[in-house]
C-alpha positions in Angstrom: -83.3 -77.6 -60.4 -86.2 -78.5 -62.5 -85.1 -81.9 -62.7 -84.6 -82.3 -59.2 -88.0 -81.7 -58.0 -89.7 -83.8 -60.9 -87.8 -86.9 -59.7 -88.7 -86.2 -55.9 -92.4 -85.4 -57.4 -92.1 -89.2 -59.4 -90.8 -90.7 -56.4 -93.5 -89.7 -53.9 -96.2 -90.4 -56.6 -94.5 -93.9 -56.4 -94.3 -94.5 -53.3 -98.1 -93.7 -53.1 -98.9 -95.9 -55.4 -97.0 -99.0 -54.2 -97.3 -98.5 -49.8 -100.2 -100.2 -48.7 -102.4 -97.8 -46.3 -101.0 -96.7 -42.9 -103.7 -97.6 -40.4 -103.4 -94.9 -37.6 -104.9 -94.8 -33.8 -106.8 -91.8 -34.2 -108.9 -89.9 -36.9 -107.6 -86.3 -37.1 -110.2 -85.2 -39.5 -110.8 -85.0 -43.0 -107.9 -83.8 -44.7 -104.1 -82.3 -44.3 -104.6 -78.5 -44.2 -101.2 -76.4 -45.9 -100.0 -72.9 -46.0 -97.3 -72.0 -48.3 -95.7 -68.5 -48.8 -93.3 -67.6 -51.7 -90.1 -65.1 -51.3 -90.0 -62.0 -53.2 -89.2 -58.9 -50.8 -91.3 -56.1 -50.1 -94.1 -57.8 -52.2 -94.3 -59.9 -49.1 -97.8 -57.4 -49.1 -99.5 -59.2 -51.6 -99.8 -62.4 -50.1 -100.4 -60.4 -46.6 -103.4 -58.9 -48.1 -104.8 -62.0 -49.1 -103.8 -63.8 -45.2 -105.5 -61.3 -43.8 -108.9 -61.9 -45.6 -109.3 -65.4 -45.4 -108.2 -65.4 -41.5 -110.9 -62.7 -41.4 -113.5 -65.4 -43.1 -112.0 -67.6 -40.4 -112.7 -65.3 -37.3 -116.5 -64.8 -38.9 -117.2 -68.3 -38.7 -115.4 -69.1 -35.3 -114.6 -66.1 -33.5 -112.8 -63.3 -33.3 -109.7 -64.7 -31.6 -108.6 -67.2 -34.0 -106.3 -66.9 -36.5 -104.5 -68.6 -39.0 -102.3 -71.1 -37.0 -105.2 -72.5 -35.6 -106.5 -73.9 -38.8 -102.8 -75.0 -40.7 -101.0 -78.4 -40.4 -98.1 -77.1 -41.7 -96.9 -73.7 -42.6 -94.1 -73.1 -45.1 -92.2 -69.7 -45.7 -89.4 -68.5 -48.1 -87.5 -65.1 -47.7 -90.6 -62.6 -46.7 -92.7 -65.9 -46.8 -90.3 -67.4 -44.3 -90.8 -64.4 -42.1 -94.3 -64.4 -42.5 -94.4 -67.7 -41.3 -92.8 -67.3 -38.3 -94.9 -64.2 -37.8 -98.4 -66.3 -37.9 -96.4 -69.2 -35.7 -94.1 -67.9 -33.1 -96.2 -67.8 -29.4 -96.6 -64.6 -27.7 -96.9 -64.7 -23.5 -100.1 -66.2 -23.8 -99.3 -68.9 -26.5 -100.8 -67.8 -29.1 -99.7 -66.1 -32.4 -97.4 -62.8 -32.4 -99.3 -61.4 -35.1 -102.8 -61.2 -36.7 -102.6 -61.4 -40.0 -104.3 -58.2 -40.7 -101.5 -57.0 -38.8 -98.4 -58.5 -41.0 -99.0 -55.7 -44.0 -98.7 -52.7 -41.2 -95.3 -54.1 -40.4 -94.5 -54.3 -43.6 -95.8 -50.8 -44.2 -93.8 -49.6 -40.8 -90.8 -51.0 -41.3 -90.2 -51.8 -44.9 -88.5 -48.2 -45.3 -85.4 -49.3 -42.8 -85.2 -52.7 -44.3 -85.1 -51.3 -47.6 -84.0 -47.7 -47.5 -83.9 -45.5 -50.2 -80.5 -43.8 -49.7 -79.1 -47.6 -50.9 -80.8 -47.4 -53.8 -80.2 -43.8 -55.1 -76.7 -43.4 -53.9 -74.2 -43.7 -56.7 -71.6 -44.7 -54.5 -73.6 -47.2 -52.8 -74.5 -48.6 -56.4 -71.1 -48.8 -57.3 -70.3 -50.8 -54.0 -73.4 -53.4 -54.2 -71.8 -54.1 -58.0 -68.4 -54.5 -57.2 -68.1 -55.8 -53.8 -71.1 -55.8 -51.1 -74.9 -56.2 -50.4 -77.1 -53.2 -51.3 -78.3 -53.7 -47.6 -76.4 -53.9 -44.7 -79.4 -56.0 -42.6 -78.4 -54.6 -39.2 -82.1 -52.8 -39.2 -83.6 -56.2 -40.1 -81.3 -58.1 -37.7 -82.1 -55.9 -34.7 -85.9 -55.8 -35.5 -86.8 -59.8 -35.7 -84.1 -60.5 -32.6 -86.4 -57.9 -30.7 -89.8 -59.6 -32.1 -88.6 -63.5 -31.7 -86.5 -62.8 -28.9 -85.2 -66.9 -27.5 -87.6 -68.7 -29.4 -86.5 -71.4 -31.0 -88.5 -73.3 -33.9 -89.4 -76.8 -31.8 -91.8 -73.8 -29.9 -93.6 -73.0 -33.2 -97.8 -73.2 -32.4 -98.0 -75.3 -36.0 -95.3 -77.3 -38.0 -93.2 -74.6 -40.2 -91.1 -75.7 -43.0 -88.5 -72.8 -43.9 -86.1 -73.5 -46.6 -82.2 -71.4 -47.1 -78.9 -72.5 -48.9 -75.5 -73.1 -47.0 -72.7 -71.9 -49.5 -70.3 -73.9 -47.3 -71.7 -77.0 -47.2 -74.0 -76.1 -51.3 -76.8 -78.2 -49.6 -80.0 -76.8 -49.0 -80.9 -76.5 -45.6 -84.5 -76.7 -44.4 -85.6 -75.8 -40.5 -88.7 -77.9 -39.7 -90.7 -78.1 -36.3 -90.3 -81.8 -36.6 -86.2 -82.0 -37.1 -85.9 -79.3 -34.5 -87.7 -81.5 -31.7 -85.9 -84.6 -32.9 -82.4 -82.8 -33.5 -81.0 -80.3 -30.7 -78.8 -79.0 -33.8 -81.8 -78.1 -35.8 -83.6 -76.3 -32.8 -82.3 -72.8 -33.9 -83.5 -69.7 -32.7 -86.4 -68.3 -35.1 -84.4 -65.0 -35.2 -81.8 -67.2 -37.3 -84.3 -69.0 -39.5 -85.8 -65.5 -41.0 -82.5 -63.6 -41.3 -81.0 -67.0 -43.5 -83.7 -67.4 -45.7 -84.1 -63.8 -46.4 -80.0 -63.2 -46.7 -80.6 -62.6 -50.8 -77.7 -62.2 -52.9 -76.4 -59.2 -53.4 -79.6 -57.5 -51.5 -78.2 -59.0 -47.7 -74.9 -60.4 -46.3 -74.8 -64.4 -46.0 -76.3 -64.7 -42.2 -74.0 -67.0 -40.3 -74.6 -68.5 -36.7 -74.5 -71.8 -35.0 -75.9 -74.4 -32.9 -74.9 -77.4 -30.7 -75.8 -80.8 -30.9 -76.8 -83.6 -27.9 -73.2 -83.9 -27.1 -72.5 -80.4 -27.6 -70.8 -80.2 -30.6 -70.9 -76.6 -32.3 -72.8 -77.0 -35.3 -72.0 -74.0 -38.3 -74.6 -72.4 -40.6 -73.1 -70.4 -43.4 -76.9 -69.7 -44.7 -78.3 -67.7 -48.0 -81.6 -67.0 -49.1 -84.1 -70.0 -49.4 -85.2 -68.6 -52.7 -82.3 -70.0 -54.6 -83.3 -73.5 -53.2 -87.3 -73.6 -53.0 -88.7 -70.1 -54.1 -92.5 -71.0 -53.8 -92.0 -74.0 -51.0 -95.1 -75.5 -51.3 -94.1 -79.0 -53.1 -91.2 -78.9 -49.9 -94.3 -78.3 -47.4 -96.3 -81.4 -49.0 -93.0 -83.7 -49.3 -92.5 -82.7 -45.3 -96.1 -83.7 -44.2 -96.0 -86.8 -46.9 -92.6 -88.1 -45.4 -94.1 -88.1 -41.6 -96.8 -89.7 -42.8 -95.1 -92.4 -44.0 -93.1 -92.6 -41.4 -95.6 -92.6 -38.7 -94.9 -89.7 -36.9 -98.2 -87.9 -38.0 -101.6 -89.5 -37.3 -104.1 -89.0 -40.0 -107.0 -91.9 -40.8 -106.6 -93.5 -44.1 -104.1 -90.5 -45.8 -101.5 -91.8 -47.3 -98.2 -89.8 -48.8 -99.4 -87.3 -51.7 -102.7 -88.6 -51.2 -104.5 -85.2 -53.4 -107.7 -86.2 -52.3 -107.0 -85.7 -48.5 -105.1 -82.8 -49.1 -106.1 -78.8 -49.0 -103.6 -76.8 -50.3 -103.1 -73.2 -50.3 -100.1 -72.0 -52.2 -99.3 -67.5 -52.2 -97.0 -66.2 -54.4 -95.8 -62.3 -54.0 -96.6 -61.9 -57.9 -93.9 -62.0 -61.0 -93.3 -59.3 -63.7 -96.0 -59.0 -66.7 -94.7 -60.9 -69.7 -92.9 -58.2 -70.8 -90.3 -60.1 -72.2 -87.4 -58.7 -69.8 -84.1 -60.2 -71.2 -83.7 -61.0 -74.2 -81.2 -64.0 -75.5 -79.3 -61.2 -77.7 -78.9 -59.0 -74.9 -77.5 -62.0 -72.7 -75.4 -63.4 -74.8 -72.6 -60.7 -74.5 -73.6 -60.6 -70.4 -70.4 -61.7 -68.4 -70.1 -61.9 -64.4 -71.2 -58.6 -63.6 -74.2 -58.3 -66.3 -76.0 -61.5 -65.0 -75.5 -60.2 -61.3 -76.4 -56.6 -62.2 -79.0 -55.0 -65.3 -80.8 -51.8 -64.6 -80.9 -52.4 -61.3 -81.9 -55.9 -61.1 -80.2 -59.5 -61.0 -81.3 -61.5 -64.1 -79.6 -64.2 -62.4 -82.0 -63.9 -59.4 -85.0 -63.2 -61.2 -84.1 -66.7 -63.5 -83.9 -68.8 -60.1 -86.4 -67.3 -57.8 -89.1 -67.5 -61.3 -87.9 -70.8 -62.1 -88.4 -72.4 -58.7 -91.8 -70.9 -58.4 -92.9 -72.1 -61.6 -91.6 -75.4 -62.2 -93.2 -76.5 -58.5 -96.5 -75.1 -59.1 -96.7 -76.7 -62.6 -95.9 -80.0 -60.9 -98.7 -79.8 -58.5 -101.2 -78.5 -60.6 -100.4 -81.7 -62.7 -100.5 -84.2 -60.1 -104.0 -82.1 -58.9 -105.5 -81.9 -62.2 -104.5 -85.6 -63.6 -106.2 -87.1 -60.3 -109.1 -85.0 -60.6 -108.6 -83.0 -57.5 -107.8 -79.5 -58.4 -109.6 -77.6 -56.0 -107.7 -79.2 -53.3 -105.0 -77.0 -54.4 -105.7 -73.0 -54.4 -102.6 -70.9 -56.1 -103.2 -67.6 -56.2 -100.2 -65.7 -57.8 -100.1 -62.1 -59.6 -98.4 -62.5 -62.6 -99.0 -58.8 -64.2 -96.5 -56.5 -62.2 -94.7 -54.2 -63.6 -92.9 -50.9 -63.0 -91.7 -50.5 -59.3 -94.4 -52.9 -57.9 -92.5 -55.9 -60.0 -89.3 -55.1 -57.7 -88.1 -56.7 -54.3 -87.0 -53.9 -52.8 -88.5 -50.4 -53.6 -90.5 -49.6 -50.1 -91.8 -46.5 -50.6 -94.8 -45.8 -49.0 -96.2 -45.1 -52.8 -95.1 -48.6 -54.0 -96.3 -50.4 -50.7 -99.7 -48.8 -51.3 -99.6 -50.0 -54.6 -98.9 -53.8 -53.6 -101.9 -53.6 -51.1 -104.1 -52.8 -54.2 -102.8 -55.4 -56.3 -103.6 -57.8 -53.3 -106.9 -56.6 -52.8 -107.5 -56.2 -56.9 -106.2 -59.9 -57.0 -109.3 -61.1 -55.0 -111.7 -60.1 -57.1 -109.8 -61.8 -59.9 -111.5 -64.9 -61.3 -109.4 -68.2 -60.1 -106.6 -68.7 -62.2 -105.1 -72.1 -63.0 -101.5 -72.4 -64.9 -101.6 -73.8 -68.4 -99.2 -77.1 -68.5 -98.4 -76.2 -71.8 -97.4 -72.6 -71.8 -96.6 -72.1 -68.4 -99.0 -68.9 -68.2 -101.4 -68.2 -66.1 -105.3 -68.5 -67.4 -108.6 -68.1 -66.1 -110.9 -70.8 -64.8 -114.4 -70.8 -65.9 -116.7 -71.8 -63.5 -114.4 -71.1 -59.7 -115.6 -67.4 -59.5 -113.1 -65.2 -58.0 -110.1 -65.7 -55.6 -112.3 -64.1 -53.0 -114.8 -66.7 -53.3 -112.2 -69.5 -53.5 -110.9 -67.9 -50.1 -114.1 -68.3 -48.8 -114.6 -71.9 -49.8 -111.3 -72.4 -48.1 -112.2 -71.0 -45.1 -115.5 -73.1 -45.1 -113.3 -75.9 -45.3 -110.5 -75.2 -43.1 -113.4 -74.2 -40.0 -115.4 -77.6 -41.1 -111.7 -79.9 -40.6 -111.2 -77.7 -37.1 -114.7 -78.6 -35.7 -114.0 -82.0 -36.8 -110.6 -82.6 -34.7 -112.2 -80.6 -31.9 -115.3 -83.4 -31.9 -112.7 -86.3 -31.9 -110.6 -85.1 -29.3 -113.7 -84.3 -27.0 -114.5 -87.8 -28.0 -111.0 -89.2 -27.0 -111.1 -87.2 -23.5 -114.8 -88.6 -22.8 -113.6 -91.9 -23.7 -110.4 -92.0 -21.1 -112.2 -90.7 -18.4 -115.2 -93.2 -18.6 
């Protein structure tokens, strides 16, 4: 996996280097403005907490009806991230986003219980059945409550671009739902109800989600779709490779940026926070693991924990290289916990204790000075110098409302111009 996205990393740093600049019709603004949310559950709260301060920054500075769609070019999601996404993107009645964002951690708060209910964990029996043969959850709580939410909307009707990653165990392709695809592919315009029940179907945690589409000519199209987590846990370097590709392929109009171009890029990256280096398997434990003891320890899946952790890490390490080595790393903001322990460090333990808990670590995590991962140990460390997450947020939101009043002037500017 790591290999994978090193070689598409090499290859669009390539491809920068050797394309001669794309000139476009119209200037845009200043920069390409992302949003990327990791998987991870129930800690879905963390990242929550930290949306709904910096669209609050936002609102101070334009208003108090925009929100966080307004201000992001693209908008990426895995698992909770995924469903996230499509929470800040999906139109309401009056086109504009279904939720606030200060609004995202109260359904997470209302509904978290039934998503994740206790009985499932507790039960013996229902223990013994998630080990040897079916999900701890039976999703049919999820599954009614985003087909009541999303209702017909399908992802070409999205307010922003969304880029929303799952896995297709039939086909062992990832399969990643954009805005862009769905508008150009009838087969890829699936209903948004779809896209958040595949790329939160984890694992042993929810059944494989399966539905289907038709094509132009329509031909029934199959999705036999898994959690995006075991394909792009943190989808950010996916989100950047999306917006680089349409670049380069003309479909996006920015002045002067060019694929990967760092500079001309604003990049704000949300993980749901990792355990605390607490040294959690150990080699001599795992060596006499079979099957079952790498799907099931204690009531977690090392095997889960390995991919989701790996994904996440090995993307953000190769973006804070290619930020840091072209001097640009405040273009790129990651802000991920990686201190949990005890119930907080889970994916699945909503108790209305727990989800308290992971709305303190969010708002604890903003008054954390900026952190930046070490390329050599893979760790997290604090930056000297950035101030706090809070004030990074900030900074962003300066930023974000600064490139918004930009494309605002040019398209007044193109309307003038067409009607003189």
């Amino acid at each position: 996996m790591g290999r994978i996205f090193v070689a598409a990393l090499n290859l669009l740093v390539i491809l920068q280097v050797l394309q001669p600049p794309i000139a476009f019709a119209a200037t845009a603004g200043k920069v390409v403005t992302i949003l990327s949310i990791d998987g991870g559950g129930i800690r879905g709260i963390i990242p929550a907490t930290l949306l709904a301060f910096l669209e609050s920054k936002l609102q101070e500075l334009d208003g108090p009806n925009v929100r966080i769609a307004d201000y992001f070019d693209v908008v990426a999601g895995t698992s909770t991230g995924g469903l996230m996404a499509t929470m800040l993107t999906a139109p309401d009645k009056d086109n504009r986003p279904l939720y606030a964002a200060k609004n995202i951690t109260n359904f997470y708060m209302d509904h978290g219980p039934k998503i994740f209910p206790e009985s499932s964990r507790s039960s013996f029996l229902k223990r013994l059945t998630n080990i040897f043969g079916g999900p701890k959850y039976d999703g049919k709580y999820l599954k009614t409550l985003v087909k009541s939410i999303l209702g017909n909307h399908t992802v070409k009707q999205t307010l922003t671009q969304i880029v929303i990653p799952s896995f297709d165990i039939k086909r062992l392709q990832p399969i990643v739902f954009t805005t862009t695809d769905a508008k150009a592919h009838v087969s890829k315009d699936a209903l948004l109800s779809d896209i958040c029940l595949s790329t939160s179907a984890a694992p042993t945690y929810f059944p494989v989600h399966y539905f289907e589409t038709k094509d132009a000519q329509g031909k029934t199209r199959s999705f036999d779709l898994i959690d995006g987590g075991v394909a792009a846990n943190n989808p950010t370097l996916m989100a950047i490779t999306h917006i680089s590709k349409a670049i380069m392929l003309g479909k996006l109009q920015y002045d002067g940026v060019r694929p990967m171009d760092c500079e001309k890029m604003l990049v704000l990256s949300l993980g749901t926070g990792i355990p605390k280096d607490e040294k959690k398997y150990s080699a001599a434990a795992a060596s006499t693991w079979g099957v079952l003891g790498w799907l099931y320890n204690n009531g977690a899946s090392p095997l889960l924990d390995v991919y989701s952790d790996a994904s996440s890490d090995i993307v953000d390490v190769n973006l804070s290289t290619m930020f840091q080595s072209l001097q640009n790393e405040k273009n790129y903001l990651r802000i991920q916990d990686d201190s949990l322990t005890g119930e907080a460090a889970s994916m699945d333990v909503a108790t209305t204790k727990n989800m308290e808990k992971l709305v303190q670590i969010g708002n604890d995590r903003l008054k954390k000075p900026v952190s930046r991962v070490n390329l050599d140990t893979g760790r997290y460390e604090e930056v000297s110098g950035e101030g706090t997450n809070e004030e990074a947020l900030i900074r962003f939101a300066k930023l974000l409302s600064e490139e918004r009043k930009l494309r605002e002037t040019a398209e007044e500017f193109s309307s003038t111009r067409k009607i003189l």
